[in-house]
C-alpha positions in Angstrom: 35.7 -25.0 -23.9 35.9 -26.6 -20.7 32.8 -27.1 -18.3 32.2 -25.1 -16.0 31.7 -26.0 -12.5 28.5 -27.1 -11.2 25.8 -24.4 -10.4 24.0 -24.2 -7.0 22.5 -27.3 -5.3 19.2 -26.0 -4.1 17.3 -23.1 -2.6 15.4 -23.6 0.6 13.8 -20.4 3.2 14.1 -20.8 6.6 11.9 -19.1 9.1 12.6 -17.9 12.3 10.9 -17.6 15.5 8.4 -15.2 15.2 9.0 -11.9 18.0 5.9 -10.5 19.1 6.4 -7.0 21.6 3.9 -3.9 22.3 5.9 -1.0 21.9 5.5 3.0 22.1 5.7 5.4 18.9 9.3 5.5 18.2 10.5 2.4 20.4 11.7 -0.7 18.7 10.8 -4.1 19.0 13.2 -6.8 20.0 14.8 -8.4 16.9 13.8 -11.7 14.8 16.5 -13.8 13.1 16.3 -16.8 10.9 19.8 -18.7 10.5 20.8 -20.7 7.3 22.6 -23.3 9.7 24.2 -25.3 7.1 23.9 -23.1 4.1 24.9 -19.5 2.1 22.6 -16.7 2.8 21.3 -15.1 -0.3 18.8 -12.8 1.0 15.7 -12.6 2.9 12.6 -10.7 4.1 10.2 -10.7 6.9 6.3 -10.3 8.0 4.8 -7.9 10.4 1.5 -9.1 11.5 -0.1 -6.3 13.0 -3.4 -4.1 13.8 -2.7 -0.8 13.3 0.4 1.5 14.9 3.6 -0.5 13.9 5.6 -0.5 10.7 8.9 -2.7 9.7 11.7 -0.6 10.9 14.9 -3.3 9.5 15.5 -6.4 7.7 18.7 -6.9 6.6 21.8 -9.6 7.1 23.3 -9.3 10.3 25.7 -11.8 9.8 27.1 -13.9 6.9 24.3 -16.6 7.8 21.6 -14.8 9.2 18.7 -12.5 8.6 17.9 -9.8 11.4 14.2 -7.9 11.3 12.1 -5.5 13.7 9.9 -3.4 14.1 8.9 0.3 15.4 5.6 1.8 17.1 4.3 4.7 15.1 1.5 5.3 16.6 0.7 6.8 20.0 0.1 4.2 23.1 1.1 0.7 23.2 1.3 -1.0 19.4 1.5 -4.4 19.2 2.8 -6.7 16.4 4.1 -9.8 15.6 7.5 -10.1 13.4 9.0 -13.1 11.5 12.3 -13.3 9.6 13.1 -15.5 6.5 16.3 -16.5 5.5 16.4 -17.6 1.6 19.5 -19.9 1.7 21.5 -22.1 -1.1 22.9 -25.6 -0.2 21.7 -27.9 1.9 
């Protein structure tokens, strides 16, 4: 049969800015983003750097280019962390 067309170019991650808020139990953080400017978005992910008191509350695509994460305070006080989103992208 014929050949099919060619497959993807490559895969590359970007990484966003990291966001890093002190929040109360039950408030959410501002969000992170990483962007695959010239690229598809296949997926992505992200990190919470933390003590103690926060947990990832999303990560998910917010757009057809870019990954969105945050985070929420579950513990009582002021919880800090530190969240970074990763785009996994095809193309260049």
């Amino acid at each position: 049969g014929p050949t099919g067309p060619a497959g993807v170019a490559s895969t590359h991650i970007e990484t966003g800015t990291p966001v890093t808020a002190t929040v109360s139990q039950g408030v959410v953080s501002g969000n992170a983003t990483a962007t695959c400017a010239t690229a598809v978005l296949l997926g992505g992910g992200a990190s919470l750097s933390t003590s103690t008191g926060v947990a990832v509350h999303a990560s998910f695509p917010s757009s057809s280019s870019t990954w969105t994460a945050n985070f929420v305070g579950t513990g009582p006080g002021s919880n800090s962390g530190t969240i970074t989103a990763y785009a996994i992208c095809s193309g260049p």
